[in-house]
C-alpha positions as CSV (number, residue, x, y, z in Angstrom):
1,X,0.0,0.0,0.0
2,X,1.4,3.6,-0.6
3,X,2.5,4.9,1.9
4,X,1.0,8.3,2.7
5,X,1.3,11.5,5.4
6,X,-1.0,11.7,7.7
7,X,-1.8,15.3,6.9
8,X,-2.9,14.1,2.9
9,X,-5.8,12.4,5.1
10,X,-8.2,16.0,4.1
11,X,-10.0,15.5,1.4
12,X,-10.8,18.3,-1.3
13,X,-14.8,18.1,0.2
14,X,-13.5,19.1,3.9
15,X,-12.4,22.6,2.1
16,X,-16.4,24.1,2.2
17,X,-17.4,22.1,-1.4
18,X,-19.5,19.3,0.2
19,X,-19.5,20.3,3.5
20,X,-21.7,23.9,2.6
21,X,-24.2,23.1,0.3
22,X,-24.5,27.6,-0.3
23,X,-20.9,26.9,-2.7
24,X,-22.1,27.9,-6.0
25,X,-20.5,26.3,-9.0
26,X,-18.7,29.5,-10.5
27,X,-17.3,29.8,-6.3
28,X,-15.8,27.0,-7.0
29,X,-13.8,27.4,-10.1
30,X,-11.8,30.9,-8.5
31,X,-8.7,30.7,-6.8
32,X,-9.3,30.1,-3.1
33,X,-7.4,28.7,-0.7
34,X,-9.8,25.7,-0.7
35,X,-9.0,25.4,-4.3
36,X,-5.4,25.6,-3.5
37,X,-5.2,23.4,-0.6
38,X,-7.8,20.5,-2.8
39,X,-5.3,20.3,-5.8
40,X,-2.6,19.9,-3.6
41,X,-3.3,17.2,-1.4
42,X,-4.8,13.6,-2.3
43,X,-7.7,12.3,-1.8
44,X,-8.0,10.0,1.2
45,X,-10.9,7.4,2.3
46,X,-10.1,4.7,5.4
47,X,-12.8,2.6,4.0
48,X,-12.2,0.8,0.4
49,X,-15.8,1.9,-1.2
50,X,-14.5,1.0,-4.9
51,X,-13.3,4.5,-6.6
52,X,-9.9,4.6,-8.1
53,X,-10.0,8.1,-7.0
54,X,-8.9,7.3,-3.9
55,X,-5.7,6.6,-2.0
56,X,-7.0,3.8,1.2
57,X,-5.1,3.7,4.8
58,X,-5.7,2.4,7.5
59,X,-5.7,3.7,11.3
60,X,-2.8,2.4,12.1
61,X,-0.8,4.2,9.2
62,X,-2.8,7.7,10.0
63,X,-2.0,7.2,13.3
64,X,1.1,6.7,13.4
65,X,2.5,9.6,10.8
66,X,0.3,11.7,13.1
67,X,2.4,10.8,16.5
68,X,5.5,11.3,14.2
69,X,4.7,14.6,12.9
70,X,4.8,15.4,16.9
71,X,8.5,15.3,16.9
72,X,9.2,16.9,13.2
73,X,9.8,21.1,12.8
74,X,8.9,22.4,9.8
75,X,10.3,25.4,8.2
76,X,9.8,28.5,5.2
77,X,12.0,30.8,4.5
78,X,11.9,33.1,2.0
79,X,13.0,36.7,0.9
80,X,11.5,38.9,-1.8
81,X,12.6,42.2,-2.9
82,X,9.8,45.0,-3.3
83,X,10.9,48.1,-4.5
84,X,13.3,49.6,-2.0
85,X,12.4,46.8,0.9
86,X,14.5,43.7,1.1
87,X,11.4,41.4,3.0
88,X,12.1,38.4,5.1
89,X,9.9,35.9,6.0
90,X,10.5,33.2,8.3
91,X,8.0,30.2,9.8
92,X,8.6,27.6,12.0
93,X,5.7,25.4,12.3
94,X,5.9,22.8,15.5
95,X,4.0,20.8,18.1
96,X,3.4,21.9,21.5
97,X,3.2,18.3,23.2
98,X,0.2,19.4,25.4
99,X,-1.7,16.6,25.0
100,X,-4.7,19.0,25.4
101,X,-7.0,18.2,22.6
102,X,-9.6,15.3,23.1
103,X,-11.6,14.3,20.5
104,X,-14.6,12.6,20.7
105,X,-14.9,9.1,19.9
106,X,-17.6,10.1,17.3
107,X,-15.4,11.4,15.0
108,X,-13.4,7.7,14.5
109,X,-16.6,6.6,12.9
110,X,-15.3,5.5,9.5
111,X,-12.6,4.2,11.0
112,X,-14.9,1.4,12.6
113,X,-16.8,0.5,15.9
114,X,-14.4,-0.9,17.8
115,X,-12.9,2.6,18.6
116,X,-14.5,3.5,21.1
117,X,-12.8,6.1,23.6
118,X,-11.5,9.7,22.7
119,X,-8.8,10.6,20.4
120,X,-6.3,12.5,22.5
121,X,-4.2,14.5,20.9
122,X,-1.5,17.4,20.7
123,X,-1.7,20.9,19.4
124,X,0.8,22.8,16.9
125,X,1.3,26.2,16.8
126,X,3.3,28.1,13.7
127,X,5.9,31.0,14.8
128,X,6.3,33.6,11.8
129,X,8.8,36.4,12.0
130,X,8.8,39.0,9.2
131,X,11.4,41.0,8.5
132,X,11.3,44.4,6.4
133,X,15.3,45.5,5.3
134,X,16.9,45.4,9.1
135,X,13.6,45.8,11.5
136,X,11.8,42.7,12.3
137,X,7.9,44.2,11.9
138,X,6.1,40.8,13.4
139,X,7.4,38.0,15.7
140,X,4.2,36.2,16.8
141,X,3.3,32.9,17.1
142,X,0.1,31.9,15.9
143,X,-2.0,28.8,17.7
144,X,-5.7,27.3,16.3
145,X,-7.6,29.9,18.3
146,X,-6.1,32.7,15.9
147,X,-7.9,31.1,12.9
148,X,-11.2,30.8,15.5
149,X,-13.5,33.6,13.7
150,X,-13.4,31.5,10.4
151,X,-14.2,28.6,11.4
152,X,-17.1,26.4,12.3
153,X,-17.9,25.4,16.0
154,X,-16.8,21.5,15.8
155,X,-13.5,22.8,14.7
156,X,-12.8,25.4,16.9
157,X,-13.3,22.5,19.5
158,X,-11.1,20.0,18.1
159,X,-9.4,20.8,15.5
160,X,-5.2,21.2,15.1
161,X,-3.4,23.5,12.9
162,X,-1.9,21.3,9.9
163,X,0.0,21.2,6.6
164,X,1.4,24.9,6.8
165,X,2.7,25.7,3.0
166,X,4.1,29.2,1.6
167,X,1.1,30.9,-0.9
168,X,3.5,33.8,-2.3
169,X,3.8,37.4,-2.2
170,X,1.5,39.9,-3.6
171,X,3.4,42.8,-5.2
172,X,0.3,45.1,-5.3
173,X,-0.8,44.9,-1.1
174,X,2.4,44.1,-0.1
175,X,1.2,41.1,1.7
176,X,3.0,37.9,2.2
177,X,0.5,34.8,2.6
178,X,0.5,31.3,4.1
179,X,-1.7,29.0,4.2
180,X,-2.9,25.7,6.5
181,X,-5.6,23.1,6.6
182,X,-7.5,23.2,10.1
183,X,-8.3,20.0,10.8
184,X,-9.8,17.7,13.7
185,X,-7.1,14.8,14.1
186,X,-7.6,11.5,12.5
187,X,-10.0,12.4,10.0
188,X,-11.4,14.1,7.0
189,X,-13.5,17.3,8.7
190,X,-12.1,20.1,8.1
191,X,-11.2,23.3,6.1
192,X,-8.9,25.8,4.5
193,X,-7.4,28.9,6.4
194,X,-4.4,31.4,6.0
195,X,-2.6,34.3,7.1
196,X,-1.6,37.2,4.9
197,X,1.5,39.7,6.5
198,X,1.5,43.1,5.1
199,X,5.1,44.3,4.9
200,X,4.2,46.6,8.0
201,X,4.0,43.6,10.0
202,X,0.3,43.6,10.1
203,X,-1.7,40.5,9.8
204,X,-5.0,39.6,8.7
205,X,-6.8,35.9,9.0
206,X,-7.8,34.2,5.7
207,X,-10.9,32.3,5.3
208,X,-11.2,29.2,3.0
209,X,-12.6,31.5,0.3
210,X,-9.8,33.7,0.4
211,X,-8.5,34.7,-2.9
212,X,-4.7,32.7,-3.8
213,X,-4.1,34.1,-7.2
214,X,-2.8,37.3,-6.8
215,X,-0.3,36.1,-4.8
216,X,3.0,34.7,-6.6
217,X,5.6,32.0,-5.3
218,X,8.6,33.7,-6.9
């Protein structure tokens, strides 16, 4: 079986397309960050239901890249000139070992029956440091609650921070952007949020409908 990250376990229908019915058909041709996030992660099932569309696993794979990604650091780094600025961006994305999310046996469902307890689990938080020519403008680290105003209740509860990937720079606002799937652990609810830096240091919270195309990787 291939072998797959944990994080690939959300599925393009956790970012808003089945999971709000109100998506029209043009909303989902535009560059959103649930456009982004759908194209670049596969599609995963934990039951076998037949479609060659999807890539199976089983709990015991999902679990364990989960517990590894406790213990892995992720970074970006990047630097884009703009006009007169030299801009520095830097993320480090990394677990908190808290072992303070619990989620509710409910949500291992498809998994099977004989999971029966809650899921407990750690919480990551993402660090991002933005420098503008030699004065650092932001040095704040971000944790789930952050994204909290755009998302829905059952995630704000028990969801993680996840898959934290660069979006680009946009010339025009002067606004760097990153993006990340909120999910809950262990399965395919979820949704697509960001963060966009101006190069004053000031941030703003993406939804999952946030625009992606303006901004460019290089």
């Amino acid at each position: 079986m291939k072998k797959i990250l944990w994080l690939s376990i959300i599925v393009a229908s956790i970012f808003a397309y089945a999971c709000n019915p109100k998506v029209t058909k043009s909303e989902k041709k535009q560059d959103t960050l649930s456009a982004y996030y759908s194209k670049k992660l596969k599609i995963v099932q934990p039951l076998n239901t037949g479609s060659n569309d999807m890539v199976y696993v089983t709990f015991d794979e999902v679990l364990s890249e989960l517990r590894a990604s406790y213990h892995k650091i992720e970074k970006i780094d990047k630097q884009v000139i703009d006009g007169k600025d030299t801009l520095q961006l830097h993320e480090t994305y990394y677990c908190l070992h808290d072992s303070s999310l619990r989620v509710p046996a409910r949500y291992m469902g498809p998994w099977g029956s004989a999971i029966t307890k809650n899921f407990v689990a750690n919480t990551f938080a993402t660090k991002i440091t933005v420098i503008r020519n030699k004065d650092t403008v932001l040095n704040k680290v971000f944790k789930k609650e952050e994204f909290n105003k755009v998302l829905w209740n059952r995630l704000k509860q028990y969801a993680i921070i996840s898959n934290p990937d660069y979006v680009g720079y946009n010339t025009t606002k002067g606004e760097f952007a990153l993006g990340y799937s909120i999910t809950i652990p262990l399965t395919d609810v979820g949704l697509g949020a960001g963060i966009a830096i101006s190069k004053t240091g000031k941030y703003r919270i993406l939804d999952e409908y946030a625009k992606t195309d303006s901004f460019k990787k290089d």
